[in-house]
C-alpha positions in Angstrom: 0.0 0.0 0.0 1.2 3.6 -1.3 2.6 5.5 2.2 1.1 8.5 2.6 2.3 11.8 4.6 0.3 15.2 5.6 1.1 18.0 4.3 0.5 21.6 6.0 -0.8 24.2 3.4 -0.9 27.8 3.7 -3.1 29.3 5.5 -2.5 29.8 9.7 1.0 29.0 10.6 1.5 25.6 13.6 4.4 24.5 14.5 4.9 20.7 13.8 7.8 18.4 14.1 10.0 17.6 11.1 11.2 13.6 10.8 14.6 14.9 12.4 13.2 16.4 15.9 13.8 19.9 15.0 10.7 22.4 15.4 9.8 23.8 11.9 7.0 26.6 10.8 4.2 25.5 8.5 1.9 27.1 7.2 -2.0 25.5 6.6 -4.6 26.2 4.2 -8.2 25.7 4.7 -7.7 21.9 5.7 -4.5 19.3 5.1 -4.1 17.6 2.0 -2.2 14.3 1.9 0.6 14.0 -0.6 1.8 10.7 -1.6 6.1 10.1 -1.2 7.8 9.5 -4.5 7.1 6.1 -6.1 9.9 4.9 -7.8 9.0 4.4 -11.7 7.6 5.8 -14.5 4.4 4.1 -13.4 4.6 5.7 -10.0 4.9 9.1 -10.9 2.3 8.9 -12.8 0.3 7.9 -9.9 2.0 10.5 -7.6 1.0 13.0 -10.1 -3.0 12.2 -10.3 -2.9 11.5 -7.0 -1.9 15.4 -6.4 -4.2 16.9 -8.9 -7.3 15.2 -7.3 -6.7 15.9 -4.4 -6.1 19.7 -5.5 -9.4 19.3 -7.7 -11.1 18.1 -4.6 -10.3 20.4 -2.4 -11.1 23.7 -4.5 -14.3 21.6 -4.8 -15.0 21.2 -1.2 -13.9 24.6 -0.1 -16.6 26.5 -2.2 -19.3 24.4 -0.7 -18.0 24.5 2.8 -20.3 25.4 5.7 -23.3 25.4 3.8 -26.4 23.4 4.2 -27.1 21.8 0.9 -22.7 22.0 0.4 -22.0 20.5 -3.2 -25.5 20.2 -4.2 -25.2 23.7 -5.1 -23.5 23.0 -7.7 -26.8 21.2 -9.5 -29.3 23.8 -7.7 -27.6 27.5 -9.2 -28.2 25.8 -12.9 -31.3 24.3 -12.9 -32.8 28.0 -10.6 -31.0 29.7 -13.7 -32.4 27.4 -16.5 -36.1 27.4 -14.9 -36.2 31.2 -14.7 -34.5 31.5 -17.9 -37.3 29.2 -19.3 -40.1 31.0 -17.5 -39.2 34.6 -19.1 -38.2 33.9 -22.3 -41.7 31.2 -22.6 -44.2 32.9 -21.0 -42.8 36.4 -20.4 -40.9 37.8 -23.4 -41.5 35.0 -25.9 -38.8 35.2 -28.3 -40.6 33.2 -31.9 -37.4 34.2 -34.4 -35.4 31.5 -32.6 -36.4 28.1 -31.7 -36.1 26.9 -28.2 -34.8 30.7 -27.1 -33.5 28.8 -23.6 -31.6 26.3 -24.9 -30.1 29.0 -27.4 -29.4 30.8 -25.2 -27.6 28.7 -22.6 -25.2 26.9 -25.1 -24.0 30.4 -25.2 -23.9 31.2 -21.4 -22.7 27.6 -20.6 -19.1 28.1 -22.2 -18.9 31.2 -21.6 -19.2 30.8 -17.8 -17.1 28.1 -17.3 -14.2 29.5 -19.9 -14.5 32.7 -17.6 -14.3 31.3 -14.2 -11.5 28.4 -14.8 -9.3 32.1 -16.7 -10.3 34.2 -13.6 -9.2 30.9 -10.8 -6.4 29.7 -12.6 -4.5 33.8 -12.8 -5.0 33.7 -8.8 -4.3 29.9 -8.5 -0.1 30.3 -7.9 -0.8 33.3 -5.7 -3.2 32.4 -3.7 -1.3 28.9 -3.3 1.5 31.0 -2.3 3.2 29.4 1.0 2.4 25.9 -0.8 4.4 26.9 -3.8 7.3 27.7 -1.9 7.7 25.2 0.8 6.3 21.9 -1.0 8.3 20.1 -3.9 5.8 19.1 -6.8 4.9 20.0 -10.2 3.5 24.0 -10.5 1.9 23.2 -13.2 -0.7 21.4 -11.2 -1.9 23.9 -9.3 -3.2 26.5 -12.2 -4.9 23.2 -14.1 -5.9 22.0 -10.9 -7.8 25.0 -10.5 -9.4 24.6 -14.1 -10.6 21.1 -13.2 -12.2 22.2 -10.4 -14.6 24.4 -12.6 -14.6 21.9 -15.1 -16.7 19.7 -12.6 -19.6 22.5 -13.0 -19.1 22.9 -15.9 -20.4 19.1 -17.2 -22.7 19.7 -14.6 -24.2 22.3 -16.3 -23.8 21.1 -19.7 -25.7 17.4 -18.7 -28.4 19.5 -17.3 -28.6 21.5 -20.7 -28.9 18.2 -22.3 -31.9 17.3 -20.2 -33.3 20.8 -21.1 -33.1 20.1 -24.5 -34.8 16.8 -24.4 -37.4 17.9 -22.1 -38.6 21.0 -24.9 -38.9 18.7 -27.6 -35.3 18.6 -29.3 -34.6 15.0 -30.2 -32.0 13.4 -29.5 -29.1 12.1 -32.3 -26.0 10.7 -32.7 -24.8 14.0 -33.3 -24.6 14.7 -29.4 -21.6 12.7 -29.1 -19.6 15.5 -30.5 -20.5 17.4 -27.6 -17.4 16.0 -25.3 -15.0 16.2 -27.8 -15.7 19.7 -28.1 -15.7 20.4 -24.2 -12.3 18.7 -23.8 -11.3 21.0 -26.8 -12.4 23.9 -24.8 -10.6 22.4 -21.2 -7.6 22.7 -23.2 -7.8 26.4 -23.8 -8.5 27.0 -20.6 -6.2 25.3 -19.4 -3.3 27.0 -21.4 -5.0 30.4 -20.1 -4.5 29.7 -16.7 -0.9 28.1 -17.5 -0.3 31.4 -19.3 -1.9 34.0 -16.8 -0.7 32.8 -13.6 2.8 33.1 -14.6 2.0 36.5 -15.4 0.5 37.1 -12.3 3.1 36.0 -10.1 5.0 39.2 -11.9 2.2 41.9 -12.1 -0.8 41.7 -9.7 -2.8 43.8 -12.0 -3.1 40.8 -14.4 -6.0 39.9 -12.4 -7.9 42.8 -12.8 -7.1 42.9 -16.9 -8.5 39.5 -17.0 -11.9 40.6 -15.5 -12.0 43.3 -18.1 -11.0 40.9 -20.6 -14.0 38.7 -19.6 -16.6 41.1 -20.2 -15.1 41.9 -24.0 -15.0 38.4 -24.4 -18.8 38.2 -23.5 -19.6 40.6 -25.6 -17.4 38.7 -28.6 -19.3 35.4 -28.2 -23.1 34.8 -29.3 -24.4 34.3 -26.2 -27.7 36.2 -27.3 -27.0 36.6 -31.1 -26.8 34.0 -34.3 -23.6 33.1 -35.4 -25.4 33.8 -38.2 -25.2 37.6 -37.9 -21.9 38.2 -37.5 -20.6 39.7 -40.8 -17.9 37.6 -43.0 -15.2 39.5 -42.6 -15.5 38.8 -38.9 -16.2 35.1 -39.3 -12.6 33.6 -39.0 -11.9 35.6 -36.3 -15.0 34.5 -34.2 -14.2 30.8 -34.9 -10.5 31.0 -33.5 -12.0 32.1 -30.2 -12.5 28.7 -28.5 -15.7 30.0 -27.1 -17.4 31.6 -29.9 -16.8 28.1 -31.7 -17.8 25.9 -28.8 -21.2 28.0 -28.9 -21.7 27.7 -32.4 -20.8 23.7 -32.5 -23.4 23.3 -29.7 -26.1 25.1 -31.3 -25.3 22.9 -34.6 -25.9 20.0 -32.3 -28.6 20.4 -30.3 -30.7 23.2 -32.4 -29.6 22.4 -36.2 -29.5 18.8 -35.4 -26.2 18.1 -37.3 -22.8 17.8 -37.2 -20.6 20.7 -36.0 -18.6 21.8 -39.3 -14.9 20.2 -39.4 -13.4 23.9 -40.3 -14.6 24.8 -36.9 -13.7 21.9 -35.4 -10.0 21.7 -36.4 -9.3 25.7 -35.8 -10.9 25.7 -32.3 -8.7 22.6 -32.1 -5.3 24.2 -33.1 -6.1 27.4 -31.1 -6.3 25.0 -28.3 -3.2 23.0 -28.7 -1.6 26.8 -29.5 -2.4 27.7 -26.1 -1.6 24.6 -24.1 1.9 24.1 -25.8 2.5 28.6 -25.0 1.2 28.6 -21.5 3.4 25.3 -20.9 6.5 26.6 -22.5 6.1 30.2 -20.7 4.9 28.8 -17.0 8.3 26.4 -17.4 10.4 29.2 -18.1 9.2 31.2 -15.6 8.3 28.7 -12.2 11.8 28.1 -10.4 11.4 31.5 -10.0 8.0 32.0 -8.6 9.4 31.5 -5.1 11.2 35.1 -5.1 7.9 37.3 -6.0 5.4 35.8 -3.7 
């Protein structure tokens, strides 16, 4: 059986023992988290290193739902209140008859959006906020940013099965078509998860980045047909809105669930390069950048 030891995180600082007798300082986040020792092996690393990021994962998790009554059932209860009140004022209160199923448009919009916004907005914070662990635990770096996207990407499928219900439930039917629809959230993951790779290491050097990336957010809202047609944007602007990896996860839903066919393979494979564009540049820029970390926080 795999040893395992605790770990303090950052967060109040206790004095424990080290293995040698000598008194050491530790810092403690919001609870321990238990980090397995080395394994020796290419196979063992590999289970060090999942072992870490779920834990990480879990804990974000946990964290938001802490002290709460209902804890992680909020995660299901914020998008179905959202989805019935969206269904109740744009059914019954401002019908919208130019576009079929107006809620379900409108959500495969808002879905990808939200969760492309949170997991940029957690992973710039994630190395700061993880500060003390940065500095006084030995591990990968890059674990903590995508670690933080994971965590969001748990909502996110929870959001996008219950769009999937809310689709079946007003009448949409249901093809072989909707298997495209993880391929093309993993596609987005991996954006996001470059993003965070990319703006944490720029955080750690300029705590403004935060703030640019909340202001980012709301231009990229405005860039992505949350409450437009794809249709409407004008050619000349086409390209442009299919590189952004939410713009062309919103349009490949709406093929899906709404046209009832295949999302186009142009969109496919440039949401797909963009991603593996910003995976490989966040990578090669938080690897250049992380043994230094340690000096600026």
């Amino acid at each position: 059986m795999q040893e395992v030891q605790r770990v303090k995180l950052p967060g109040h600082e206790v004095h424990s023992p080290r293995p040698d007798g000598s008194g050491a300082i530790h810092n403690r986040l919001q609870e321990d988290m238990p980090l397995p020792r080395p394994a020796p092996g290419l196979r063992g690393r590999w289970r060090n290193l999942l072992f870490v990021v779920s834990s990480l994962v879990m804990r974000d998790f946990k964290v938001r739902y802490r002290n709460m009554s209902l804890g992680v059932l909020w995660s299901l209860a914020n998008p179905l209140i959202m989805m019935m009140v969206l269904t109740f004022v744009f059914i019954r209160v401002f019908p919208n008859t130019s576009v079929k199923s107006f809620p379900v448009f409108f959500l495969t919009g808002l879905v990808p959006f939200n969760f492309f916004s949170a997991a940029w907005s957690a992973g710039t914070v994630s190395i700061y906020a993880n500060a003390g662990f940065v500095k006084r635990v030995r591990m990968q770096r890059e674990l903590i940013p995508l670690s933080a996207v994971l965590a969001q990407s748990l909502h996110f499928f929870i959001q996008i099965g219950l769009l999937m219900i809310l689709a079946f439930f007003m009448g949409l039917p249901v093809t072989i078509h909707w298997v495209w629809i993880l391929p093309i959230a993993l596609i987005e993951l991996m954006s996001a998860s470059g993003i965070a790779l990319l703006f944490s290491t720029f955080d750690v050097y300029l705590r403004d980045t935060r703030y640019i990336v909340d202001s980012a957010a709301t231009v990229l809202f405005w860039l992505t047909p949350i409450f437009y047609p794809a249709d409407l944007i004008p050619a000349r602007y086409r390209l442009l809105y299919e590189l952004n990896p939410v713009a062309s996860m919103v349009i490949c839903l709406r093929s899906i669930l709404l046209d009832i066919q295949r999302p186009a393979v142009s969109i496919l494979a440039g949401s797909l390069v963009v991603s593996l564009v910003l995976l490989g540049l966040g990578a090669v820029v938080f690897g250049r950048f992380k043994d230094r970390f340690g000096d600026y926080l």
